[in-house]
C-alpha positions as CSV (number, residue, x, y, z in Angstrom):
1,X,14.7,-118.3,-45.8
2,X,16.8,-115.9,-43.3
3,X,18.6,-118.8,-41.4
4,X,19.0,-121.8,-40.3
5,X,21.3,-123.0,-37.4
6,X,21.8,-127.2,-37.3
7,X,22.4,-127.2,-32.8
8,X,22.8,-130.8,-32.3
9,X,22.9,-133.8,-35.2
10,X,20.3,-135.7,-35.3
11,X,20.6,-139.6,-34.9
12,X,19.2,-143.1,-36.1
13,X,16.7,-144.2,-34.1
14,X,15.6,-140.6,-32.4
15,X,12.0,-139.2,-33.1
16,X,11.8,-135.8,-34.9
17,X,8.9,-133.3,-33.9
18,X,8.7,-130.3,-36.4
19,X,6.8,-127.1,-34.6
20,X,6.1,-124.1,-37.0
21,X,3.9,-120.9,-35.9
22,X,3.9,-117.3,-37.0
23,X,6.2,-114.9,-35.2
24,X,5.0,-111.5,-37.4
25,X,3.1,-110.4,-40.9
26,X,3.7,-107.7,-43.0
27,X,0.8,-106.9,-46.1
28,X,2.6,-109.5,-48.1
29,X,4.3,-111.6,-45.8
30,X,4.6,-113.8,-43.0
31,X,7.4,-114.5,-40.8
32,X,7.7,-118.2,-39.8
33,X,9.5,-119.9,-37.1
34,X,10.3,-123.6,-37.1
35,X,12.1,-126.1,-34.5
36,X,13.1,-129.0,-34.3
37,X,13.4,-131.2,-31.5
38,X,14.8,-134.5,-31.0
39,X,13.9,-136.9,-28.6
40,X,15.9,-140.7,-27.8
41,X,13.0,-143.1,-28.0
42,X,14.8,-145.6,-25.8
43,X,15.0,-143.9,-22.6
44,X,10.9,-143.3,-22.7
45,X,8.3,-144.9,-20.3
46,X,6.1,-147.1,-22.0
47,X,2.7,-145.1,-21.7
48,X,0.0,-144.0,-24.1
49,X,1.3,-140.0,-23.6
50,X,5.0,-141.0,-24.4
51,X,3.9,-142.6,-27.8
52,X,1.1,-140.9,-29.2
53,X,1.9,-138.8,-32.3
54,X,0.1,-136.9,-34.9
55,X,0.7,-135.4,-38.4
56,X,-0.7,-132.7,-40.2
57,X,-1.2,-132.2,-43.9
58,X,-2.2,-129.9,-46.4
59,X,-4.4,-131.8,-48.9
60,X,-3.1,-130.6,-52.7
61,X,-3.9,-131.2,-56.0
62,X,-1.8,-134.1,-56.5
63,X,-3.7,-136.0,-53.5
64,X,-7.0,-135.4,-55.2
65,X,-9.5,-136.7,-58.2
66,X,-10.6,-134.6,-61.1
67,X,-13.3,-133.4,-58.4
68,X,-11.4,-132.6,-55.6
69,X,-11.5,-135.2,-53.4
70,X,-8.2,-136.9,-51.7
71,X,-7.9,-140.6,-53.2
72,X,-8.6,-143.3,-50.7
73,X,-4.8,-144.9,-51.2
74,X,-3.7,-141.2,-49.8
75,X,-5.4,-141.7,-46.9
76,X,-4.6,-145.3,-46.4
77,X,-1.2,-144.4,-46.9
78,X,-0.8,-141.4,-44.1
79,X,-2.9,-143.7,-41.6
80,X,-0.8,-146.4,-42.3
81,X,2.3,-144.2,-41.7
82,X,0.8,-143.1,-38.3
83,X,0.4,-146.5,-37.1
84,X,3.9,-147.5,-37.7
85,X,5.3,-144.5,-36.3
86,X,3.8,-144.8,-32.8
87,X,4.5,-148.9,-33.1
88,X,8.1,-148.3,-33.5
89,X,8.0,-145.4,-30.8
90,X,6.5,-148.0,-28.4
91,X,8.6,-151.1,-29.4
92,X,11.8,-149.2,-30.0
93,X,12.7,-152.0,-32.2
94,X,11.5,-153.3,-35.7
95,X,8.0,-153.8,-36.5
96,X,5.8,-155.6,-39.0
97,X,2.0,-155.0,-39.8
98,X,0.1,-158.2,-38.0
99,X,-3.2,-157.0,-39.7
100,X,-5.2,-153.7,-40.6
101,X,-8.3,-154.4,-38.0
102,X,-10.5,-151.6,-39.9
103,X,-10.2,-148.8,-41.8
104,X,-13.4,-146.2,-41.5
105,X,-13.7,-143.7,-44.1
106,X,-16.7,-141.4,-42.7
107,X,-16.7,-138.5,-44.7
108,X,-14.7,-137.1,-47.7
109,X,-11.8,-135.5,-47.5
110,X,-11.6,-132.2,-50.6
111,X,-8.8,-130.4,-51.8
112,X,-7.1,-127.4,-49.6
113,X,-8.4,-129.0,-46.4
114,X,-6.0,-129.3,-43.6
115,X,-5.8,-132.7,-41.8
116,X,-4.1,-133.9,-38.7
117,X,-3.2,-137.8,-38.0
118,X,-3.3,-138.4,-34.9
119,X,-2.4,-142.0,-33.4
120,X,-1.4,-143.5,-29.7
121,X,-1.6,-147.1,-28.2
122,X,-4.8,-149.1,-26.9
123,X,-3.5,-152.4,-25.9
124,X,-0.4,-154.5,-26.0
125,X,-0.2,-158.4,-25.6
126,X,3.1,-160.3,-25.0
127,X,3.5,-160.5,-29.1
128,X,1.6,-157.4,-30.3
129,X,0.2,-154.2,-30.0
130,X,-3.2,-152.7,-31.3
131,X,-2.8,-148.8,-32.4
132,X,-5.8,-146.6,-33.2
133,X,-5.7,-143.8,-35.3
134,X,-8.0,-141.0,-36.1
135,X,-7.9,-138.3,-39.1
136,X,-9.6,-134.4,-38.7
137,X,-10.1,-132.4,-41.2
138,X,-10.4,-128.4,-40.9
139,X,-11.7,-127.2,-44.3
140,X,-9.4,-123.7,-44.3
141,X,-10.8,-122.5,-47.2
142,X,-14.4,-123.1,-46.9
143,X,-15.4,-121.1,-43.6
144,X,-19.1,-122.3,-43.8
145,X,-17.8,-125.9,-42.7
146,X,-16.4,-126.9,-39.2
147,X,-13.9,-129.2,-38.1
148,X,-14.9,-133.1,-38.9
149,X,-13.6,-136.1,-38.4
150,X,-12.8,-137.9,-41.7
151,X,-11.4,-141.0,-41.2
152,X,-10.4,-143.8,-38.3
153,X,-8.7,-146.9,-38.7
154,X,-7.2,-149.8,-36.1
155,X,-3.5,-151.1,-36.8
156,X,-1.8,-154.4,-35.0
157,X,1.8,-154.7,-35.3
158,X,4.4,-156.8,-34.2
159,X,8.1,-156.1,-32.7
160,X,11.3,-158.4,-34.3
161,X,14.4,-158.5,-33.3
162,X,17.5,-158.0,-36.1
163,X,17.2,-161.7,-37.0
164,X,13.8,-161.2,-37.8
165,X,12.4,-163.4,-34.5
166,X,9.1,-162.4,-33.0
167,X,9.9,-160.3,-29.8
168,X,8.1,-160.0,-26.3
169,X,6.4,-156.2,-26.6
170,X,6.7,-153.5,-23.7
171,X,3.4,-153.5,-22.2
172,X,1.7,-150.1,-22.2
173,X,1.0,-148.6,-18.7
174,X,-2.7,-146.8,-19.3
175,X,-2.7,-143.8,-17.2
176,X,-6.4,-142.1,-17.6
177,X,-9.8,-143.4,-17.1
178,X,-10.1,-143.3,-20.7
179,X,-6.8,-145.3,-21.7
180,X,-7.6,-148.0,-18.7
181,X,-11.4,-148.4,-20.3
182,X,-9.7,-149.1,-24.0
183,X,-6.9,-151.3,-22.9
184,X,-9.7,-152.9,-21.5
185,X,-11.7,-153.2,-24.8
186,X,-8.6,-153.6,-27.0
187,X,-8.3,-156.8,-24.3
188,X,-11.5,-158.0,-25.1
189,X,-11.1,-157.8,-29.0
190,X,-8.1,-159.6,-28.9
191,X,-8.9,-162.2,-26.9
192,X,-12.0,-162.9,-29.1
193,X,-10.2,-162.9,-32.3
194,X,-7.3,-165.2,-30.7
195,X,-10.5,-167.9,-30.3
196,X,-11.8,-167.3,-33.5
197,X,-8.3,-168.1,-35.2
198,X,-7.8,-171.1,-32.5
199,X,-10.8,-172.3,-34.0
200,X,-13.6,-174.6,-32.0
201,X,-12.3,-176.4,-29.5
202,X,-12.6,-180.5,-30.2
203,X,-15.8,-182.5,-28.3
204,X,-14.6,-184.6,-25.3
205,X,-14.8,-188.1,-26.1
């Protein structure tokens, strides 16, 4: 490590993006520049752009069975640390999980892959807010595979003020064609699950 220079502190509530890439290599060595940016989450608009995060990480031994592949709690666990991060990015405010709508496991995920979480908004009601997110995996090792995608999951949370009260969520302005067509279904889910927990409604006399 050559050096290090802290610019500005780095405060409670602020989101922290890490960005690494190679400035030069030698035969044995590699040069590596990082930064770090800050950003005050509660001066951002409240679209799917302003939100949306993603992670990425190598997949080790420790995240891995006796065969190499990553245990399905691993997973669960990153996915589930996606979805809060883009909930409290969104709410600006504390959050709690509502429900996990579905978590997909499509293929398997083996050791010394690369994978990047990846998660942004689909729809927000008055009292919640429904978060997709997606895991890729780029097997870096094996060049005979290609990029695939792993894993996908659906997360509802929702915001509570510091007494713990259920609070009124910023609605999400969709921008693109394709965030305006999955407000649109996010709408549609929610309202159908909202019956299904209001139950039947009760014959006229």
């Amino acid at each position: 490590m050559e050096r290090t220079d802290f610019l500005s502190p780095l405060c409670i509530r602020e989101v922290v993006h890490f960005c690494a890439g190679i400035t030069s290599t030698s035969k044995h060595s590699m040069k590596v520049q990082v930064n770090v940016m800050s950003e005050n989450i509660l001066t951002e608009p409240d679209t799917v752009s302003y939100s949306q995060s993603s992670l990425i990480h190598p997949v080790g031994p420790s995240d891995c069975t006796l065969h190499g592949f990553m245990h399905g709690d691993v997973t669960m666990k990153l996915v589930d640390e996606m979805a809060r991060i883009v909930a409290t990015h969104h709410c600006k405010t504390n959050i709690v999980t509502a429900s996990v709508d579905a978590i997909n496991l499509h293929d398997k995920l083996r050791k010394e892959c690369i994978i990047t979480i990846s998660g942004h908004m689909t729809f927000t009601s008055n009292r919640s807010v429904k978060i997709e997110v997606l895991v890729d995996a780029n097997p870096v090792v094996d060049n005979s595979q290609k990029h695939y995608r792993a894993a996908s999951a659906f997360f509802t949370y929702m915001c509570l003020s510091q007494e713990n009260k259920s609070l009124l969520v910023p609605q999400l302005v969709p921008e693109t064609r394709d965030e305006k067509k999955r407000f649109e279904q996010g709408k549609g889910q929610y309202l159908q699950m909202k019956a299904k927990r209001q139950g039947p409604a009760e014959p006229q006399p």
